[in-house]
C-alpha positions in Angstrom: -3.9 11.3 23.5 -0.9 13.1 22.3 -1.1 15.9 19.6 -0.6 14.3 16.3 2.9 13.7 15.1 3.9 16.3 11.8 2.8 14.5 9.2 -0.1 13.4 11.0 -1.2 17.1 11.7 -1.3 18.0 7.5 -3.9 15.1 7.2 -6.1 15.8 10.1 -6.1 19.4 8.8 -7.8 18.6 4.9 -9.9 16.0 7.6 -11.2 18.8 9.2 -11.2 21.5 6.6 -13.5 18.9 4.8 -15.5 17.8 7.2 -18.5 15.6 6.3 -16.7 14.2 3.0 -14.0 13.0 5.3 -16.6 11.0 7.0 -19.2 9.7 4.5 -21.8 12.1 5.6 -21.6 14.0 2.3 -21.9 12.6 -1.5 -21.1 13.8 -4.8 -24.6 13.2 -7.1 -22.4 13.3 -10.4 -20.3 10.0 -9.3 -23.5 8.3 -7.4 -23.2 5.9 -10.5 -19.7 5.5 -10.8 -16.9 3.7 -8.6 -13.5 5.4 -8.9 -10.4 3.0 -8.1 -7.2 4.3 -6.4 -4.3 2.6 -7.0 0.1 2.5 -7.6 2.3 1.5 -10.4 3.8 -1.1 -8.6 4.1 -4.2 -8.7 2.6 -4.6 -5.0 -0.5 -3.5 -6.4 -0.6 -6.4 -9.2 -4.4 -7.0 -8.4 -5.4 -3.6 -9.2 -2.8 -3.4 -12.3 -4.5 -6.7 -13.8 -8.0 -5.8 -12.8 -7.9 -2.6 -14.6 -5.9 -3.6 -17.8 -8.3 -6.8 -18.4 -11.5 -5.4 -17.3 -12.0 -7.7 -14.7 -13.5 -4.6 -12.5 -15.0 -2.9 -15.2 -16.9 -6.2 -16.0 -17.8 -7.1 -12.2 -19.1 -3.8 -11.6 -21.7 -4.0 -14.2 -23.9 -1.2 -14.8 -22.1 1.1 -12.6 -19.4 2.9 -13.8 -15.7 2.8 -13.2 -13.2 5.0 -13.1 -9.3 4.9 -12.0 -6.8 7.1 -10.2 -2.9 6.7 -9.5 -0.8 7.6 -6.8 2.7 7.5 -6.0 2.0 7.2 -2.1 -0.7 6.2 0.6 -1.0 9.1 2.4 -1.9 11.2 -0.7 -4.5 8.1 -1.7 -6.4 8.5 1.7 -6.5 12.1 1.3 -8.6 11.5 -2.1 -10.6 8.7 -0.1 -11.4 11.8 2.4 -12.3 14.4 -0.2 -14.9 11.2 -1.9 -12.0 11.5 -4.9 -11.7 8.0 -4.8 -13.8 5.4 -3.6 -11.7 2.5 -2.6 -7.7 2.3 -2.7 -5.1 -0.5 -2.9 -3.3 0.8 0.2 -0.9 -0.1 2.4 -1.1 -1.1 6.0 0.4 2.6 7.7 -1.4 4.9 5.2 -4.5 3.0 6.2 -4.0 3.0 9.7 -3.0 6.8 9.2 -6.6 7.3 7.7 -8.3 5.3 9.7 -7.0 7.4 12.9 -7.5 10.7 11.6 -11.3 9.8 10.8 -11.7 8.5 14.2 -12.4 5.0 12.3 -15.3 6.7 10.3 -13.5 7.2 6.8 -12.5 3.8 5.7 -12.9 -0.2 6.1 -10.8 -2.8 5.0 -12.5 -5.2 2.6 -9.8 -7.6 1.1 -5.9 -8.3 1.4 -4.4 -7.9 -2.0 -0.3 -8.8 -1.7 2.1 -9.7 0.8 6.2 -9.3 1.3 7.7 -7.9 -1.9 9.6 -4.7 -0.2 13.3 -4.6 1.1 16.4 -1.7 1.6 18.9 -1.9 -1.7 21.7 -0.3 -1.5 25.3 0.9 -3.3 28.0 -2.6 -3.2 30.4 -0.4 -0.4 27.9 -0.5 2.0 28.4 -4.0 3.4 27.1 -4.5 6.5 23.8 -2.9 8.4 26.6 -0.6 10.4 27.6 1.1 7.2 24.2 2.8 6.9 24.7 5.1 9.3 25.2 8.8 8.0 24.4 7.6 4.5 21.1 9.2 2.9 17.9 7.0 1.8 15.0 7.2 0.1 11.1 5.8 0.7 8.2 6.6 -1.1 6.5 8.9 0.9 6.9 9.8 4.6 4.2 8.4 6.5 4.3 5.7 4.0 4.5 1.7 4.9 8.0 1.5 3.3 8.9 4.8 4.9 7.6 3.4 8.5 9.5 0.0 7.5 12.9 1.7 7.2 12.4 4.5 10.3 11.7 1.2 12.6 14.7 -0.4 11.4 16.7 2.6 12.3 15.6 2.4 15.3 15.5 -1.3 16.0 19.6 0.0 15.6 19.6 2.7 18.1 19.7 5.3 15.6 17.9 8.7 15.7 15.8 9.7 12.8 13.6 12.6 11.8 11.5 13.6 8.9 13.5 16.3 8.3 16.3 14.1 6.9 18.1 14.6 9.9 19.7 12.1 12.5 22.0 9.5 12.0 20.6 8.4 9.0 18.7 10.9 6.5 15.4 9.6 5.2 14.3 11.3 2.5 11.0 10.6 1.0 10.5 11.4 -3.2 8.5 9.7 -5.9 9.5 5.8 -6.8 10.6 7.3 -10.1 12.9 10.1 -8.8 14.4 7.0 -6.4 15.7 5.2 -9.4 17.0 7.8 -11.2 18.6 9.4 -8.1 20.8 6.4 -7.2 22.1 5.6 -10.6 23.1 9.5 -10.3 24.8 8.7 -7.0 22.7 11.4 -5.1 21.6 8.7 -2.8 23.3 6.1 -1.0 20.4 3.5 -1.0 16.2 2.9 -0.8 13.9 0.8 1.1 10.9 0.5 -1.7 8.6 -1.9 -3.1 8.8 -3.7 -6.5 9.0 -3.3 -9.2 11.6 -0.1 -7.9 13.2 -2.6 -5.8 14.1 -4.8 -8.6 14.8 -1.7 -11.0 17.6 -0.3 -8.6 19.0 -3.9 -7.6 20.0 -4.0 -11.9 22.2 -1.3 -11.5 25.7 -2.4 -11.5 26.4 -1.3 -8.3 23.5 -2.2 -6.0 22.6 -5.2 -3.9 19.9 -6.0 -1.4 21.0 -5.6 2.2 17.7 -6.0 4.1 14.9 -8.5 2.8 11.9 -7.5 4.1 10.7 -10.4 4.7 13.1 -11.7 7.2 12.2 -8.9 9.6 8.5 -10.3 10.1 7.8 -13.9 11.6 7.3 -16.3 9.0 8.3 -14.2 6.4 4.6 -12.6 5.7 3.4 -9.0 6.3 0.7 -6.6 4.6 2.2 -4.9 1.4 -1.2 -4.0 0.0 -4.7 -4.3 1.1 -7.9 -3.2 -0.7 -10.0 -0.1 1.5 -13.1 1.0 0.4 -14.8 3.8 1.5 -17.0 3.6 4.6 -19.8 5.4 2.7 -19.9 2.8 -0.3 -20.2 0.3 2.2 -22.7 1.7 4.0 -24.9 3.2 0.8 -24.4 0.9 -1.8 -22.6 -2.5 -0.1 -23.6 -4.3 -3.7 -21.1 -2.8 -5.1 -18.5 -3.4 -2.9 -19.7 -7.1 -3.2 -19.0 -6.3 -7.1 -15.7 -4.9 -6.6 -14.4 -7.7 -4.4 -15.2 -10.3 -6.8 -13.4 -8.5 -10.0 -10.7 -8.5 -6.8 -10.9 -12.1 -6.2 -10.8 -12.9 -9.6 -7.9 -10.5 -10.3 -5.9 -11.9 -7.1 -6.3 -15.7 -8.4 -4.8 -14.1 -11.8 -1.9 -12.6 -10.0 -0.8 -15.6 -8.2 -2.2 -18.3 -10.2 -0.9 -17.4 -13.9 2.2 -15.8 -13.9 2.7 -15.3 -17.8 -1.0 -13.8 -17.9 0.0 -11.6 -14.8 3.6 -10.6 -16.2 2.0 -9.6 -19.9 -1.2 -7.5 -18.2 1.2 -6.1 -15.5 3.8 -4.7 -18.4 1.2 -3.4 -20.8 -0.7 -1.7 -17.4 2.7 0.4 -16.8 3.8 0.7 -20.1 0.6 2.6 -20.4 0.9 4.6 -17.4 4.5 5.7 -17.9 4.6 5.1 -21.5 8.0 3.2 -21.3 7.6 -0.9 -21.5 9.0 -2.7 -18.0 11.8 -4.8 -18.6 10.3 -8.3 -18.8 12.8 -10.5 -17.1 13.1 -7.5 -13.9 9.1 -7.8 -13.6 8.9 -11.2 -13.8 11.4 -12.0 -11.2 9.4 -8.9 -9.2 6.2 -10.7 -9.4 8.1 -13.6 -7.7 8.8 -11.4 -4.9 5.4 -11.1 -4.0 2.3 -13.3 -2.6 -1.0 -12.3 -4.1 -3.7 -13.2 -1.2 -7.3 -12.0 0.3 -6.2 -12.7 3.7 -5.4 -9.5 4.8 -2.6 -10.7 7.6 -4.3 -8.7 9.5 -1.9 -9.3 12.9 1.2 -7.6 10.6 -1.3 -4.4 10.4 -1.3 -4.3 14.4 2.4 -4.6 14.8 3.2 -2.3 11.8 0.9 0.5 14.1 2.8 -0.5 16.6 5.8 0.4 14.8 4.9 3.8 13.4 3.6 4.6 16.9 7.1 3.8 18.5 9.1 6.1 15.7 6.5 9.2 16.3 4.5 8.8 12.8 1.3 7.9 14.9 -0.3 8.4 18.2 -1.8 5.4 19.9 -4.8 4.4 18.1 -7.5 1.9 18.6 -8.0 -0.6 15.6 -11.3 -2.6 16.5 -13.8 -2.2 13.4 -11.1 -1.4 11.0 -11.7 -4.5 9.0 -15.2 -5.1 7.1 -14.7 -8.9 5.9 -18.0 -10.4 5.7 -19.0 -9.6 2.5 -15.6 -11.5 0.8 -15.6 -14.5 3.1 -19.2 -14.8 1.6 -18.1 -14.4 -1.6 -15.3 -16.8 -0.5 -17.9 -19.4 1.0 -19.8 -19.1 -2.4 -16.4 -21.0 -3.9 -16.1 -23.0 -1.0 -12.7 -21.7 0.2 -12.0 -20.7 3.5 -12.7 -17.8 5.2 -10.4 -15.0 6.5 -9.9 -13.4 9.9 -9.5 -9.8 10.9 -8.1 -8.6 14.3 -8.2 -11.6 17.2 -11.9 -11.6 18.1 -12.9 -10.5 14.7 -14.1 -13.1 11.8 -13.7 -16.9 11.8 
């Protein structure tokens, strides 16, 4: 196996500096009774931002406690899950894969999809065409992120060199969601490939359109935005609780995509209370459209999308049998009498 790529080699260092935490074989006493949440302030993660603002977890989980956390990125959400910061993440599919590599598949399990599509590359009105990209400077979330991977494979899909020191023939440069919108409407960026709600926020400015629709990159139009990871640990030490958490999840996914109006109204007063500034309804709303809220974790899109960050140097190859833990939500599932989910092929129904 090759030697990690870059930013790769920072997470397998805090892996190895922390050792047994990184791996389950280490527990914190003072949160045995307490399940911490990781999660964004997007709109991708619309399970978590409903399942938090109307209790939905809280109540599921019963006597144990709960406790949130927010990122602006993946990478830095399976760092917590490695330091036992966190004890399940909405995540998406390359940070996962990331973690799941640098534990040698000891650190984390999938449990549940959470969203698909909802991600594409807006950019200024002058750049017309896909060939106008090139020397122009873009944003993504966070390198080694799933948008990040998205818009490095697209580069290349065009013949174009990258690297993640902005260089090449188009500069990628990764900064907070936040810092995205504000730095195209002050024209220090050209363009973005992000998730909503940011996606939606940069397409109002008056010079911005959508140039690449996620979406139509991936057959059928369906890929992994967010997933729901748990720790390995909770599954293996307390699996009742990860039963709990899955069915606030359910719950909070049939919320999401079944009731918009009750979805928009939690969804706005969850990020007005995390950035203190009150979404604009009509951009969220339209967001929200963007995206399908499901369990299934489309679990093939997760194999290609390794695939993908393998072939533009953010991941050496990596073996993802095991990755996926869904038994205990197609139970849950056959308790309703819905259909069951499928991992990997040869894995689940």
């Amino acid at each position: 196996m090759r030697v990690p790529s870059p930013p790769l080699r920072a997470a397998a260092a805090v892996l190895l500096a922390l050792g047994a935490a990184a791996t389950g074989c280490a527990a914190d006493p003072a949160r045995d009774d307490t399940l911490t949440l990781g999660y964004f302030p997007n709109l991708t993660h619309a399970p978590a931002l409903v399942g938090v603002e109307n209790g939905i977890f809280a109540e599921a989980l019963g006597d144990t406690a709960f406790d949130t956390r927010t990122f602006n990125g993946g990478p830095d959400a399976v760092n917590a899950l490695f330091t036992g910061e966190i004890d399940a993440a909405y995540l998406g599919p390359n940070p996962t894969v990331n973690g799941w590599y640098q534990s040698e598949g000891r650190a984390l399990r999938v449990v549940a999809g959470a969203a698909t599509r909802g991600a594409g590359l807006v950019v200024r009105d002058d750049i017309a065409s896909v060939e106008d990209l090139r020397g122009t400077t873009l944003a993504t979330p966070q390198l080694g992120g799933t948008q990040d991977v998205a818009l490095r494979w697209f580069a290349r899909e065009q013949g174009w060199d990258t690297d993640t020191a902005g260089g090449g023939d188009l500069s990628i440069v990764p900064q907070s969601n936040p810092e995205t919108v504000d730095a195209f409407a002050l024209g220090e960026i050209d363009g973005a490939w992000l998730p909503e709600p940011f996606l939606g926020r940069v397409l109002a400015e008056d010079d911005a359109h959508l140039l690449v629709d996620e979406a139509d990159l991936w057959p059928g139009g369906e890929f992994v935005t967010t997933q729901l990871v748990v720790s390995a640990e909770l599954l293996r030490d307390h699996p009742e609780r990860v039963e709990e958490l899955l069915r606030g999840h359910i719950e909070a996914v049939d919320l999401a995509d079944g009731d918009p109006d009750a979805a928009l109204r939690a969804v706005s007063a969850h990020l007005e209370g995390l950035t203190g500034e009150a979404p604009d309804p009509g951009l969220t709303a339209a967001a929200l459209d963007n995206i399908a809220f499901t369990v299934d974790p489309a679990a093939p899109s997760l194999l290609t999308g390794a695939d993908r960050a393998e072939a533009v140097g953010l991941l050496d190859p990596v073996d993802l049998t095991g990755i996926y833990a869904l038994d205990p939500l197609n139970a849950l599932l056959a308790e309703d009498g819905r259909e069951p989910v499928a991992g990997l092929e040869g894995e689940g129904p």
